[in-house]
C-alpha positions as CSV (number, residue, x, y, z in Angstrom):
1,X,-20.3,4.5,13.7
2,X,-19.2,7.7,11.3
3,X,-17.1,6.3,7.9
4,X,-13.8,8.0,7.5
5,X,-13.5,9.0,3.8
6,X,-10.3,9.2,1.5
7,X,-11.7,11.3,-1.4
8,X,-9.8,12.7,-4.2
9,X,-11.1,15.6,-5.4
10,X,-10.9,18.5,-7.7
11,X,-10.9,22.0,-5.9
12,X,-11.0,25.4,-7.4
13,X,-9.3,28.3,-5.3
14,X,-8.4,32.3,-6.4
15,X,-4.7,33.7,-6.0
16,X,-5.1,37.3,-6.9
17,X,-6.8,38.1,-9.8
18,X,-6.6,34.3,-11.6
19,X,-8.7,31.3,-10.9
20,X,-7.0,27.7,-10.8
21,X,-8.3,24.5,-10.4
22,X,-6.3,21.2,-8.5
23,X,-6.8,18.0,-7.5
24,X,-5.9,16.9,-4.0
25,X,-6.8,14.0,-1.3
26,X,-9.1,14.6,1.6
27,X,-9.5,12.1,4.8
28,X,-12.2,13.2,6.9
29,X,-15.3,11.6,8.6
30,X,-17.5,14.9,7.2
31,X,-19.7,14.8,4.4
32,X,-18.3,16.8,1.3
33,X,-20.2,19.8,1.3
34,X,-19.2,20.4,5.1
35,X,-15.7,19.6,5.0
36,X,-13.7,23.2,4.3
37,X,-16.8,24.3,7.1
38,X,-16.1,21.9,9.7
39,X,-12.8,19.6,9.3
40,X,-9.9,23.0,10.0
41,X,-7.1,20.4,9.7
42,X,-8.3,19.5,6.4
43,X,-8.9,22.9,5.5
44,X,-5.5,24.5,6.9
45,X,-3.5,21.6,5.2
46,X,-5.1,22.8,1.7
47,X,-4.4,26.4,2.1
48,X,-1.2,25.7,2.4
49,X,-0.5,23.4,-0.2
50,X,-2.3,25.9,-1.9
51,X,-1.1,29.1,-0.9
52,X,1.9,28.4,1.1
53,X,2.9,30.3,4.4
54,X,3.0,34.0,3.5
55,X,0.8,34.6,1.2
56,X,-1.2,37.4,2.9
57,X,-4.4,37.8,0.4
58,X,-8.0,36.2,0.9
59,X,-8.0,32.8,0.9
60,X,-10.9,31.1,-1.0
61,X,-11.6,27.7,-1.9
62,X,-14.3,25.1,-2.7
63,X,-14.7,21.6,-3.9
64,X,-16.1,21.0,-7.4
65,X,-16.1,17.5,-7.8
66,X,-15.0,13.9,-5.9
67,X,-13.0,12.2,-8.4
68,X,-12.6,8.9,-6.2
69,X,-14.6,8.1,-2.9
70,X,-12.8,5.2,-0.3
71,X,-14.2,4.3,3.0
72,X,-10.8,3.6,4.9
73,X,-12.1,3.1,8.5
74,X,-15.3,4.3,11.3
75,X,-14.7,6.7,13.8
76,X,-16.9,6.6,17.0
77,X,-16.7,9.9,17.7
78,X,-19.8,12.6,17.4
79,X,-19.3,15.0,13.7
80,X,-20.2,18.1,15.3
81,X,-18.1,18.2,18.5
């Protein structure tokens, strides 16, 4: 059985020209370093809290550090499918 994680973490993302670093909660069953790869419902919900809905520039992100780790449950299903 996979562990679903609720992870608090601190992610740094670009807006135009400036750099600015968040915190924000993740729940996924995918190791960190594969979540903004893999988990697209993580990943679109943080773009938009990020960016919002129009903003029309690159959108860039990645996790710099887990602040606070929880295992909240087990999924059965495969990661990768």
């Amino acid at each position: 059985m996979i562990p679903i994680h609720h992870m608090e973490v601190l992610v740094s993302y670009k807006k135009g020209k400036h750099k600015f670093k968040k915190q924000a909660w993740i729940v996924t069953k995918y190791p960190i370093h594969e979540v903004l790869i893999y988990d697209s419902k993580t990943k679109d919900r943080l773009e938009e809290e990020f960016y919002g809905k129009t903003y029309k520039g690159e959108k860039s992100m990645i996790i710099l550090e887990v602040l606070e780790d929880k295992i909240v449950g087990h999924g059965i299903e495969n990661l990768y499918e």
